[in-house]
N, C-alpha and C positions, 0 to 999 in steps of 0.2 A: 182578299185582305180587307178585313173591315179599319174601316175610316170613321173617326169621328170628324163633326164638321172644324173644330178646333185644332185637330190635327192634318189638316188639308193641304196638300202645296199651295203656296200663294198665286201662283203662274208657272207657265212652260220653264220661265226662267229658273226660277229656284233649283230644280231637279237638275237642268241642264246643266248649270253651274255646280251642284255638288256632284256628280257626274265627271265633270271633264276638272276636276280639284286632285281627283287620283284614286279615283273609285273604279276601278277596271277588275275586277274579282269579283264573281256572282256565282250563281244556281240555276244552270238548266235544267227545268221539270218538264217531262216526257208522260205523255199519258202511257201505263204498260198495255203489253200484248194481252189482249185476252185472257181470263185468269190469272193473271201477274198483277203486282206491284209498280205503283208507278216508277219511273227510273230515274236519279236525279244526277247530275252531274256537276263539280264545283271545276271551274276554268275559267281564265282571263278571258277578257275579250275587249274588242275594240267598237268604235263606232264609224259609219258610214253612212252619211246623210239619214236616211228614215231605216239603217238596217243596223243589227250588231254581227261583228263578224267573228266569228270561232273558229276553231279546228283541231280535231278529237285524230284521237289513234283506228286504225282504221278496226281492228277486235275489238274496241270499245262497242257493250250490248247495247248502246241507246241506238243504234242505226238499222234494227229490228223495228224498234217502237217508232221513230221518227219516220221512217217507211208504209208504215201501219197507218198511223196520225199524225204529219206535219202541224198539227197546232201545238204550240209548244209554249210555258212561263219561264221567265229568264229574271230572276230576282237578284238584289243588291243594295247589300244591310251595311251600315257600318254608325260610327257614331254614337254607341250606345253604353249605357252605364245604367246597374241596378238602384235603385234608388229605396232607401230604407226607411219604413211607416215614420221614425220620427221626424224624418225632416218633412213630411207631409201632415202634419198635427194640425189642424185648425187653432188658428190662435186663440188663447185661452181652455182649451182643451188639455188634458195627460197626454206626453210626446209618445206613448205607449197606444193610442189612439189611433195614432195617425197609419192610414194604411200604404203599404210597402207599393212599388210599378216599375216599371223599363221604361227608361228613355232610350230613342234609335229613330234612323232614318233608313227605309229601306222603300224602293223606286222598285216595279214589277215590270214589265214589260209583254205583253202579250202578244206573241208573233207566228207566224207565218215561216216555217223551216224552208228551207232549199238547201237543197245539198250537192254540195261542188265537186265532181270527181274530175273535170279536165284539166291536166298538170299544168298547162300556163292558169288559167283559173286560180289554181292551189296556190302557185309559184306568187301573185298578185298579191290574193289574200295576204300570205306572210312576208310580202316587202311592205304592205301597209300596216301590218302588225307588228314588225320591229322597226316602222317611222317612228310609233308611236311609243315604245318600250326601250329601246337602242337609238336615241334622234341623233345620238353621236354618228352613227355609222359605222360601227367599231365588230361591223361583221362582215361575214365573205356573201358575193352576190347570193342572191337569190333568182339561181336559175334551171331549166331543165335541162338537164343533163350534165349537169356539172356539178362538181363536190363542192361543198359535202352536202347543201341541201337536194339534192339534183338525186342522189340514189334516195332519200328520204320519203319523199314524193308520194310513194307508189303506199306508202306507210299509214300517210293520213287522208282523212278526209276533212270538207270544208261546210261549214254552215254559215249561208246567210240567212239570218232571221230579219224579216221582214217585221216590224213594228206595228201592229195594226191599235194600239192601246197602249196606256203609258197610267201607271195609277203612283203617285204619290204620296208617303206617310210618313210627316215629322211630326213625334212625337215628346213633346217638352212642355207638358199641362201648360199649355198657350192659357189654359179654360181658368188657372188660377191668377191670380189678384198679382200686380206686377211686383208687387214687394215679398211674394213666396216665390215667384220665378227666380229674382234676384237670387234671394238669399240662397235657395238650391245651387244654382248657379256657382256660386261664392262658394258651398261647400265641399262642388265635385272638385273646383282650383285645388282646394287646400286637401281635400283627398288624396287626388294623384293618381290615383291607380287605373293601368290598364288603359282606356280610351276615354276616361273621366272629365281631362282638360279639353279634348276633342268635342266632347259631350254638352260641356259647360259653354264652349264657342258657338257651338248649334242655337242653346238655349240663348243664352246673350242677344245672338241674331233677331231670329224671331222674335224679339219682346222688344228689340228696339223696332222691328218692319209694324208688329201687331200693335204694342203696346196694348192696354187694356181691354180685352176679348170683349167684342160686340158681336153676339150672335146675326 
């Protein structure tokens, strides 16, 4: 993922924090088998000190690949809105000028697979996975040999990806002049569409941590 320096996370914090906001939905990318395609996989996941924790069906083909090559990218996009040439016009320019971009935050994670097949193991994994999805409690244990997660078990398998890299990209032209962040800003509000107001909070952020981009 290329970075510009403008678009950089500020510190460990930043990520962390849009992360644990309700960011749990990514992209596991699997180097493929020999003459194959790489293999991508879209699934929740959780977090666990320096690890993310997953867990796949156990026919799912990435357990081919990940057996092959445990190095594995585990990306996670959100926050993003297309943003159209006129509202990027250089003042005093034709708003027909101005060229069209994506705004988005997507954090990559470059890890290390492990893959869980011993049923207490599994059973772990997913009482840490619905602390964090279900904090109500509003399900039946999670144990081995008992219903209904208990015959599921044998179903799935488990990934702990080890975190060896963490690359950060918020992208909200930090690089222009704080009164065209504003105003963009203003007009993903009054847009609305889709993850726009999401978009325009991102941007807000950063312009108040940056303020005026000093390379």
């Amino acid at each position: 993922m290329f970075i510009q320096p403008w678009d950089t996370g500020l510190d460990d914090a930043e990520w962390h924090t849009w992360i644990a906001e309700g960011h749990d939905f990514g992209l596991l990318s699997v180097n493929g088998l020999p003459g194959h395609p790489p293999v991508a996989v879209p699934t929740h996941f959780t977090c666990d000190d320096h690890h993310l924790l997953v867990h796949l069906a156990r026919p799912n083909p990435v357990w081919k690949a990940i057996e092959h090559d445990p190095h594995v990218l585990f990306t996670v996009f959100g926050d993003y809105a297309f943003i159209p040439g006129p509202w990027r016009a250089k003042a005093g320019t034709p708003p027909t000028d101005g060229v069209p971009t994506s705004y988005y935050t997507a954090v990559q994670f470059i890890c290390r697979a492990h893959i869980i097949d011993d049923p207490e193991a599994k059973a772990e994994l997913l009482r840490r996975q619905l602390a964090h999805f279900q904090p109500d409690g509003d399900h039946a244990p999670v144990a081995v040999g008992r219903p209904p997660y208990g015959r599921m078990l044998p179903g799935i398998r488990g990934l702990r990806l080890e975190v060896t890299e963490v690359r950060a990209k918020f992208k909200y032209d930090d690089h222009k002049p704080v009164e065209h962040r504003a105003a963009v800003a203003g007009r993903l509000t009054e847009r609305g569409q889709g993850l726009d107001v999401a978009t325009a909070r991102q941007q807000r952020r950063r312009l108040d941590r940056i303020g005026p981009w000093k390379p």
